[in-house]
Each structure stands twice: as C-alpha cells, then as structure tokens.
C-alpha positions in Angstrom: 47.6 211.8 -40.8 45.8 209.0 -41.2 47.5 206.3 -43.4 45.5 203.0 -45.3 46.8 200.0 -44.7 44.8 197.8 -47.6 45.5 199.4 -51.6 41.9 200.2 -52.9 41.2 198.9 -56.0 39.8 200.9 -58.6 38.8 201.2 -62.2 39.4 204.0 -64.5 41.5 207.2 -62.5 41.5 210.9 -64.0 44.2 212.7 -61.9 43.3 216.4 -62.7 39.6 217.9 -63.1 40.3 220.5 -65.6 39.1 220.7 -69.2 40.9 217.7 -70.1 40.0 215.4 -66.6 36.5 216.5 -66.1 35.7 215.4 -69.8 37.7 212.6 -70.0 36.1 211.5 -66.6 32.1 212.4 -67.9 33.4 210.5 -71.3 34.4 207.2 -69.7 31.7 207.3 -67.1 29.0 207.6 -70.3 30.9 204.4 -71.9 30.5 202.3 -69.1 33.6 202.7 -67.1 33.2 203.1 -63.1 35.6 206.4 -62.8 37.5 208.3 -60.2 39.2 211.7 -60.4 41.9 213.1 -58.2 42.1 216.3 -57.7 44.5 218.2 -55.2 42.7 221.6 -55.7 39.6 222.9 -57.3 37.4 221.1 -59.1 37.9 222.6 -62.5 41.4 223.0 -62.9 43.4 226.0 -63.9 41.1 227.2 -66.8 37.9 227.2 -65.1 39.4 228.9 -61.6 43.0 230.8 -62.8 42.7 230.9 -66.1 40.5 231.2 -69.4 37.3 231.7 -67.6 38.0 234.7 -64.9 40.5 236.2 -67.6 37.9 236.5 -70.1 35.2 237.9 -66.9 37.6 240.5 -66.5 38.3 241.3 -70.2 34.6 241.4 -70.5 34.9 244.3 -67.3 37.6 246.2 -69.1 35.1 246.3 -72.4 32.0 247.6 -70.2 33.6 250.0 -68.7 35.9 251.5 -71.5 31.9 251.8 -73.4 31.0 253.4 -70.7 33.4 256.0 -71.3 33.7 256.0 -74.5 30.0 255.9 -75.1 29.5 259.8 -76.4 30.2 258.4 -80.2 27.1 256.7 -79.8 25.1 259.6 -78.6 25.2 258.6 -75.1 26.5 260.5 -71.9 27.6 258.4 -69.3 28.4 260.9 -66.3 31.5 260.2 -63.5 31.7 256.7 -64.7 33.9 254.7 -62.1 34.5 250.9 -60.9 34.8 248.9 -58.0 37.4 246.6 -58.7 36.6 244.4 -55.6 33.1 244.5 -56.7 34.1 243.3 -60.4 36.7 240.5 -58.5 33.7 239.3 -56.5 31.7 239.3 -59.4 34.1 237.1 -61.3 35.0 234.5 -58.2 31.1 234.0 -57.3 28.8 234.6 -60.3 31.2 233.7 -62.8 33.7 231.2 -61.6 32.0 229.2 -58.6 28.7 228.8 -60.9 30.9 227.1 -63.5 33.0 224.6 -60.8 29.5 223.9 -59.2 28.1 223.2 -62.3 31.3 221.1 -63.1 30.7 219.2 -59.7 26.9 218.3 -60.9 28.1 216.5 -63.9 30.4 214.8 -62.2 28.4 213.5 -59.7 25.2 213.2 -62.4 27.3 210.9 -64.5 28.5 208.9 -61.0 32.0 209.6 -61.2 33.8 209.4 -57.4 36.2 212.3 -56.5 39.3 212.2 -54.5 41.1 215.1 -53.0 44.6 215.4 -52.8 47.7 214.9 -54.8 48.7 211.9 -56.5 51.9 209.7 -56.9 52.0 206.6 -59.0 54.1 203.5 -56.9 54.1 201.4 -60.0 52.6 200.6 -63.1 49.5 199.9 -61.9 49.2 201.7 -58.3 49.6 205.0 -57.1 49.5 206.8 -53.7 46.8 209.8 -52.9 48.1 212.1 -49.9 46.7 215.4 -48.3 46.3 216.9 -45.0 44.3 214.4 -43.2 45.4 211.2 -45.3 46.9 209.2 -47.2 45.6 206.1 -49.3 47.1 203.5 -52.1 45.3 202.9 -54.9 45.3 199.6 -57.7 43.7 200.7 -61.3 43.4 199.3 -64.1 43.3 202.7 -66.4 44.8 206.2 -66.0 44.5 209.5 -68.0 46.9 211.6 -67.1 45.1 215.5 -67.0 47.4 217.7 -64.4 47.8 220.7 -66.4 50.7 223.0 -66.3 51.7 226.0 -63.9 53.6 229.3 -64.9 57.5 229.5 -65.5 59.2 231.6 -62.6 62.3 232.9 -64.2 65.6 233.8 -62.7 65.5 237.4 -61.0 61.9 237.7 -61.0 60.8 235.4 -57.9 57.0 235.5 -56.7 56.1 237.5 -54.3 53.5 240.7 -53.3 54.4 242.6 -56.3 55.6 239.8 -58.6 52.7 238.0 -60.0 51.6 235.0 -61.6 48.7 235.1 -63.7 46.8 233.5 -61.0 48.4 237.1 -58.8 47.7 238.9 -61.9 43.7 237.8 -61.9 43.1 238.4 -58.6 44.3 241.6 -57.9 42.4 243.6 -55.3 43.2 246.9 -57.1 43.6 248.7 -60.7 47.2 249.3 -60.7 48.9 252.7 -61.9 51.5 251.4 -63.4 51.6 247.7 -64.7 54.8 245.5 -66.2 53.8 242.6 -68.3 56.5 240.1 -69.4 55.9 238.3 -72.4 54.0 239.3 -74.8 51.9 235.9 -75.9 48.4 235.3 -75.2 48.1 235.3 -71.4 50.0 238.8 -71.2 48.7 240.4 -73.9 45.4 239.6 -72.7 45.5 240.7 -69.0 47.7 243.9 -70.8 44.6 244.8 -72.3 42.4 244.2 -69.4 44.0 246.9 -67.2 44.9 249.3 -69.9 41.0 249.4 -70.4 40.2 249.6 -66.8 43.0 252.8 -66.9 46.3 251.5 -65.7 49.7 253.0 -67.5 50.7 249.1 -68.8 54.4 248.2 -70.2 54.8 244.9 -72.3 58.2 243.5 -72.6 58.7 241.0 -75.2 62.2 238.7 -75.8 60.8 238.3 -79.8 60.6 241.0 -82.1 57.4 241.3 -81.9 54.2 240.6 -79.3 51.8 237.7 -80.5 54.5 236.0 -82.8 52.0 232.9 -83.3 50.0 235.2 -85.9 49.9 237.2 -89.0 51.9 240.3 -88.8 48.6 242.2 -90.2 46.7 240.6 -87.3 49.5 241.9 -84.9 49.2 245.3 -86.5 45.6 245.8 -85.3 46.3 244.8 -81.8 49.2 247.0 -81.6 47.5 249.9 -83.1 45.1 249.4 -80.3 47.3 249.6 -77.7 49.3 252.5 -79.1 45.4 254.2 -78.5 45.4 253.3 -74.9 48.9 254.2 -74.4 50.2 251.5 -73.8 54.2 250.9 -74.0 55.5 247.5 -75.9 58.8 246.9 -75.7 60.4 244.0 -78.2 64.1 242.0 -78.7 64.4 243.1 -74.8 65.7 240.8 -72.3 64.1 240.6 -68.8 66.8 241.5 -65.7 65.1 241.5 -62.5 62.9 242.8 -60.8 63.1 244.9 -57.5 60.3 244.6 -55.4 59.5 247.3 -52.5 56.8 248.2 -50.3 55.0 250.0 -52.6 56.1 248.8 -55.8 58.8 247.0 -57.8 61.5 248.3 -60.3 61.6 246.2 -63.3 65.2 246.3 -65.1 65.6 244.8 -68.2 68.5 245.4 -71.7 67.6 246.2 -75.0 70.2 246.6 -77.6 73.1 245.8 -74.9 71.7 248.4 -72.8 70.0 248.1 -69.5 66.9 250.1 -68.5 64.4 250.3 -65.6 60.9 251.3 -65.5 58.9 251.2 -62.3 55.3 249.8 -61.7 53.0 249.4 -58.6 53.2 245.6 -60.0 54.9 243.2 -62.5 53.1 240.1 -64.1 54.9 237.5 -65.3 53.4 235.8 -68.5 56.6 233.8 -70.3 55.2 230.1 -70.6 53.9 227.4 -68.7 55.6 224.3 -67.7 53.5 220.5 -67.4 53.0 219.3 -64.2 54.3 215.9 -64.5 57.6 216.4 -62.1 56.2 215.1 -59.0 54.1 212.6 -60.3 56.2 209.5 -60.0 56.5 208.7 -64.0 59.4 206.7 -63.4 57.8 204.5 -60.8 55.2 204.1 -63.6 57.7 203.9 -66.1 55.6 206.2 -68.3 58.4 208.3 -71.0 58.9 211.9 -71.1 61.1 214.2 -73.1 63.5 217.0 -72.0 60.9 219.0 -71.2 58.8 217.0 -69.1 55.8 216.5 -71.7 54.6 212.4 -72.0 55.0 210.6 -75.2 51.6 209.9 -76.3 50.5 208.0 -79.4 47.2 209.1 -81.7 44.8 207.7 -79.0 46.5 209.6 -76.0 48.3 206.0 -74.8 51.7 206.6 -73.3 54.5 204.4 -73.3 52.2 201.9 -70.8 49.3 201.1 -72.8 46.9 201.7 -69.6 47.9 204.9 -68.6 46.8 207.6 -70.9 48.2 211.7 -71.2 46.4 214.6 -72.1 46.5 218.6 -72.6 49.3 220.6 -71.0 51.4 217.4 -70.1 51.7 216.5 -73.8 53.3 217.6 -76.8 51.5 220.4 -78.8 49.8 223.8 -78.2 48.6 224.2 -74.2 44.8 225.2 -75.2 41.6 223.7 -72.5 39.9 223.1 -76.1 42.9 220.9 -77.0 42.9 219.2 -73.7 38.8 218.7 -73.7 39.3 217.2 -77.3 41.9 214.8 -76.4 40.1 213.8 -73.5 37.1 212.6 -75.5 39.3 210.3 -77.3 41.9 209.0 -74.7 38.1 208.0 -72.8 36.9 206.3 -75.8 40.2 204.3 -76.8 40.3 202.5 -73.3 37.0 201.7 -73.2 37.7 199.3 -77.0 37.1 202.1 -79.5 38.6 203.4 -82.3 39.2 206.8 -81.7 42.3 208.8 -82.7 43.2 212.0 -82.6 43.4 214.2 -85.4 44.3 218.2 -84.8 43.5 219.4 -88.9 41.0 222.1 -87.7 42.1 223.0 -83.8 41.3 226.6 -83.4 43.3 229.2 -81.3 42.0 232.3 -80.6 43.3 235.3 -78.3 41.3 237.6 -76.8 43.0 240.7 -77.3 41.6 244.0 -78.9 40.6 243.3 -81.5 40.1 239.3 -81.0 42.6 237.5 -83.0 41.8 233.8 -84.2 43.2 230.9 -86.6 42.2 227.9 -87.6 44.1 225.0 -90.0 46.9 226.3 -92.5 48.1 229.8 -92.7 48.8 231.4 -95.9 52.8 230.9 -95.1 52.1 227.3 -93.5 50.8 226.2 -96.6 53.0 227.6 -99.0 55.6 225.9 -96.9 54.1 222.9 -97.8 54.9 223.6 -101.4 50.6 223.9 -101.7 49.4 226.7 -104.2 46.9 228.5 -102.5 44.3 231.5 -103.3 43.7 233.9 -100.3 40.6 235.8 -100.2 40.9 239.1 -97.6 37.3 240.5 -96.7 37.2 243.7 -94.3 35.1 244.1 -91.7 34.1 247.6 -92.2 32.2 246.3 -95.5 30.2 244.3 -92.9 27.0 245.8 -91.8 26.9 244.2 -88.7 30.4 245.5 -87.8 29.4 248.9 -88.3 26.4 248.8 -86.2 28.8 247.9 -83.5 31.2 250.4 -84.2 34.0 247.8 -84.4 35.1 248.0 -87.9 38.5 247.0 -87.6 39.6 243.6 -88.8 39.2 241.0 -91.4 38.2 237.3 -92.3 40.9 235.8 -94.7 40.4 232.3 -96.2 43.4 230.0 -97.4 42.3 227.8 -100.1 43.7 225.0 -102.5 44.0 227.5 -105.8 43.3 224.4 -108.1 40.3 223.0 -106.4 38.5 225.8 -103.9 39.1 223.4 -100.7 39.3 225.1 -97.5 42.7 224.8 -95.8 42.5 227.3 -93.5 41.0 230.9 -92.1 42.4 233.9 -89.9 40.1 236.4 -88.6 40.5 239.6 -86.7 38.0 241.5 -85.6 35.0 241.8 -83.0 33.3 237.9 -82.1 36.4 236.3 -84.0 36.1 234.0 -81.5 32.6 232.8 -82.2 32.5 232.8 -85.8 35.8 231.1 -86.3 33.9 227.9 -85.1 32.0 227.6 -88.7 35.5 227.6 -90.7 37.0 225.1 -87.8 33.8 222.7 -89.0 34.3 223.4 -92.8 37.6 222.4 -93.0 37.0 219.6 -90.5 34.3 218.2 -93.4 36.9 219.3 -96.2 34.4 222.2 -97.6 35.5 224.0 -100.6 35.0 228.2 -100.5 32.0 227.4 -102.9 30.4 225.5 -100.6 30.5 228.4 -98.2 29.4 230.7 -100.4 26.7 228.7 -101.1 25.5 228.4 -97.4 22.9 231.2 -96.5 24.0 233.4 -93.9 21.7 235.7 -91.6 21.5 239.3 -92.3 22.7 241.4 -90.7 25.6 239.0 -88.8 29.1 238.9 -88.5 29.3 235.3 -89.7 28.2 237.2 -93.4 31.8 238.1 -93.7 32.7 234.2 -94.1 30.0 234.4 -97.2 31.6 237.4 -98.6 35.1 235.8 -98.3 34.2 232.7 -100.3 32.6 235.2 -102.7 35.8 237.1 -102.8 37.8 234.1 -103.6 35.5 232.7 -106.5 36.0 235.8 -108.2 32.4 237.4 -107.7 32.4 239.4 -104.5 29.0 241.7 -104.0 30.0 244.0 -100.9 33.6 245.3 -101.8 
C-alpha cells in the first residue's frame, strides 16, 4: 500500500455519493465551491445500486409478468407465459442500474466535482484519512457533508449467509424461490414480498407489530393485505423472529407467536427489520462531531453538526431514512456553507411504498392532526369512480384529503391506489404553498387522468362532489 506523506488540502468533501452526496456535491459545485466526494463503493450509493432503483425494476418485472398472466380479463390470451429471471436480473444491473450510476458519474464530472475511492476516517476536526487497497492519503478541508447512508440490521439468530439475505441478497437473487420468508413487514419487505409473490413464489411475512405497514392508515393496510391474501401469501403478526437454520438446500425459519414456537421452511429467508447509519467507523470522536444512542448526528435546520464545518445528512441523521429526504437535505446543507440562508423544513416530505396497491402520504394524517387538537374535514374519493382507473382495471384505492374544517387549508393527503406515487407529488406542492381544497378544486385537471381524483376530492370536501 502506498501511503502519502504530505496532507492534501482540499475544499468542500462529500463522503458518500448516494442521493444525499451526489446532490449535495452537484449543489456546492453549482455555488462555487471546488468539491470532492469519497466514495468506498459505487458511485450512487445504496438507492441507486441496492436499493430504491433495482427494487422498483423488479417490482416493475413482477407487474409485467403477473399481466401477462392475468391478461384474459382484458380479452387477451397470452399462451405458456414464463420468465427468465437471470435475464430480468441482467436487465435490472445493466439497462436499469449501470445507465443511472453512469449517468450519475457525468454530472459529477460535468459539474467538475473530483472523486475519491475508498473509505474515509476523520483524524480531527479538520483532517481525515482516505484508505483502500492500493493507498492511503490525508486530507485538510475546510467543509464536510457527511452522506454515508445506512446498512441493514443483522439480528441475533439470523446471521448472513447463502440462504440468509440482505436486501442487497434479496435483489440479486439468481432464481425465483419456491418458498420465501420475509421478516419485517415495513416497506423494504413488503415490497420485495410482493415482487416474488407476483413472479410465483409461496412468500411468508413475519411481522413483531400487530400489523405489516404500521406507518399507515389501517384502510390503506387493508388493501395491501387483501392483495396478498389473493396471491396467497402468508402474513404472520405479534410474532417474534427465533432463528434461522440454514442447509444446503434451504433454511428453516423458527419463530413464537402467542408463547408458542413454530417453523416454516423456505428455499430462502430475507431479512428486512431496519437499517442502521453508518457513522461507527467514521472517526466522529476524532472530529468531535455528537451523536446519540443510536449513532444518528445532531444536526441543526441547515444540516450543521455540532462543528459548524462539517455537515450530516439522510440516513445518518434523525428522521425518516427516505433518498428523497437525503437529496432534499443535501440541497440545503450545500447552500448553507456556501453563505446562504437555507433551512430545512419537512411540512410536505412524501413517503410512498410500492406495494400492491401503492400506498402514499404526504403532511398530517387524519389522527396526526387531531392529535394536534386541529379540527379537520376529511374528504374520501374512491378510485373506482375514476375513469382513468377503470380503464386500467385497477379500481381499488382512494385519495383522502385532510383539511383545516374552519378554513379549507390543506394539511395533508393519503392515497392508495395505482400511480399513488406520481400523483401524490401535486398534494406534496399544495400543502408546500399552503393551498386550500378550493384551490384544488379550482385547478383544471386532464380528462381522463388519475390526478382527477385529487379534483373530485376537493369537490367532496366543499360539499359539491359531481362523480360520487
């Protein structure tokens, strides 16, 4: 290994490219700062390579080929309908994921940011240490954002290995399993649930709450549920995870519910409980940067850590663990060191989950703001009066809006239902400007679209609704 003997001095450092380090590194770059990220892995982080972007290649893969076979309702007759699921892996790793790390790289490099590869330690407050397989270098600078992400909790009795998966094991699986175990039932494992039950596999969900997807509405959850119970798929709740046996040829999962212990067996078990930041082996106490129990950094509004140069963002700091989050606060942590006034302000974060049918929130639930002692009107709109729904044949779902009751103003929205995910971003930007429902219903929406619903929502709440 080859070792520097001189400390290079640098400007601004980004350690992590993900969401929240390529951003904040294009951000800074476009203010003026001359930047550098560290990266120990891919350019692109988690999301982009592991995470929300193959997940959502595969989901898309379970969708086409569950029309396929389900494609007589329409009329048409898709004979011996199969998949190659190394064909559909490659797919993802070259078409999907490479094309978005490249692109990644090109912005990087358009916007003149440097990159450094391997894995950073900070030596003080204003130095850190950069070592891999072939060096390692010292570095001055005068800024840091802090953008290293998080990695998935192993928990006792179910230790990695050939049959015991990760998410990243679970997304790169070489074949459809027969028989899958998912533990946890949040938003990672109910998603990759529903990617294999739709590609055929006989799935098992085992949840520690009493239910799967506790972050939502309980009608939300309904929907998703129902739609597993259609693709058979077993969800098991207030159970406790044991261990797990792995063998040559597959694992036995043991777990207790209700004092008792049971088994199931699976060619495979994924393990989905939580993530934890990666901010252990980064040398915070040589930088004398604060964290809690937990390992997440103390950050102010701006992103500024207990050492006004050194900035945190996404997974390592308080709040939910979302790449939209992480981009967001990037933007901002960029623009305070370079003199601005930015802060950051989370009234209208979305969260979505990509489950069947989508779920996705946005500002106060109905609960949320009653809790706040606010008296709100909540307007319900299905789907299946939606035109545009029905020419999909995906009726299921709903928009619901959460209003002030005495003065129509937005406070928040839930929907579930096909392109949840896209349409929630128009109720994210009305409650970001502080629009009231009348403004909505006001706004003239494209027929026939799913974003109608939002319209018939707001007409629901006034009092006048025209389609139910």
């Amino acid at each position: 290994m080859v070792v520097g003997d001189m400390a290079i001095d640098l400007e601004t450092v980004v350690i992590g490219s993900g969401p929240g380090g390529y951003v904040a590194a294009i951000r800074a770059a476009q203010l003026g700062k001359k930047v550098t990220i560290i990266e120990r892995d891919a350019i692109g982080g988690v999301c982009l390579n592991v995470g929300c972007i193959p997940s959502k290649a595969l989901i898309n893969a379970g969708h086409q080929y569950r029309d396929a076979l389900e494609a007589k309702t329409m009329g048409i007759n898709a004979e011996a309908v199969s998949i190659d699921f190394k064909a559909t892996q490659k797919w993802k790793n070259q078409r999907v994921v490479k094309k978005l790390t490249k692109g990644i790289e090109s912005l990087l490099k358009k916007n003149k940011v440097d990159i450094i590869k391997g894995t950073a330690f900070f030596n003080d407050t204003h130095q850190l240490r950069v070592v891999d397989d072939e060096f390692a270098q010292s570095y001055t600078f005068e800024h840091a954002i802090i953008a290293t992400g998080s990695r998935p909790i192993e928990i006792k009795g179910f230790k990695y290995g050939d049959r015991i998966l990760d998410s990243t094991g679970g997304l790169n699986l070489q074949e459809i399993p027969k028989k899958l175990v998912v533990i946890g039932g949040g938003y990672i494992g109910s998603e990759l649930a529903g990617v294999y039950a739709n590609l055929g596999s006989e799935v098992t969900i085992i949840e520690g709450l009493p239910s799967i997807l506790a972050q939502f509405d309980d009608d939300m959850i309904k929907l998703v549920v129902d739609e597993f119970g259609k693709k058979d798929v077993n969800i098991i709740t207030s159970a406790k995870a044991i261990e797990a046996q792995e063998k040559a040829d597959g694992v036995t999962v043991v777990y207790e519910v209700d004092g008792q212990e049971q088994s199931v067996d699976a060619d495979y078990v994924l393990v989905t409980v939580g993530r934890r930041p990666n901010t252990d082996d980064l040398g915070l106490n040589m930088a004398e940067v604060d964290v809690d129990d937990h390992g997440l950094i103390f950050v102010d509004n701006q992103g500024r850590t207990s050492q006004a140069h050194i900035f945190a963002i996404g997974d390592v700091v308080p709040g939910l663990a979302l790449a939209h989050k992480a981009s967001y606060e990037a933007k901002v942590a960029a623009e305070a060191l370079a003199g601005q006034a930015s802060i950051i302000d989370y009234v209208s974060i979305p969260a979505v989950c990509f489950t069947d049918p989508e779920l996705a929130t946005v500002g106060l639930t109905q609960s949320e703001a009653q809790a706040q002692n606010i008296d709100v009107k909540v307007a319900t709109f299905p789907l299946a009066a939606n035109a545009r729904a029905l020419s999909l044949n995906a009726t299921q779902g709903f928009v619901r809006l959460v209003s002030d009751k005495e003065t129509g103003l937005l406070l928040g929205a839930q929907i579930a239902g096909v392109g949840a995910s896209d349409v929630i971003g128009e109720l994210g930007l009305a409650i970001e400007t502080r629009m009231n429902v009348e403004d909505l219903a006001l706004t003239i929406h494209a027929h026939p679209t799913l974003a109608e619903t939002i319209m018939d929502a707001s007409d629901l709440s006034l009092g006048f609704p025209i389609h139910i």
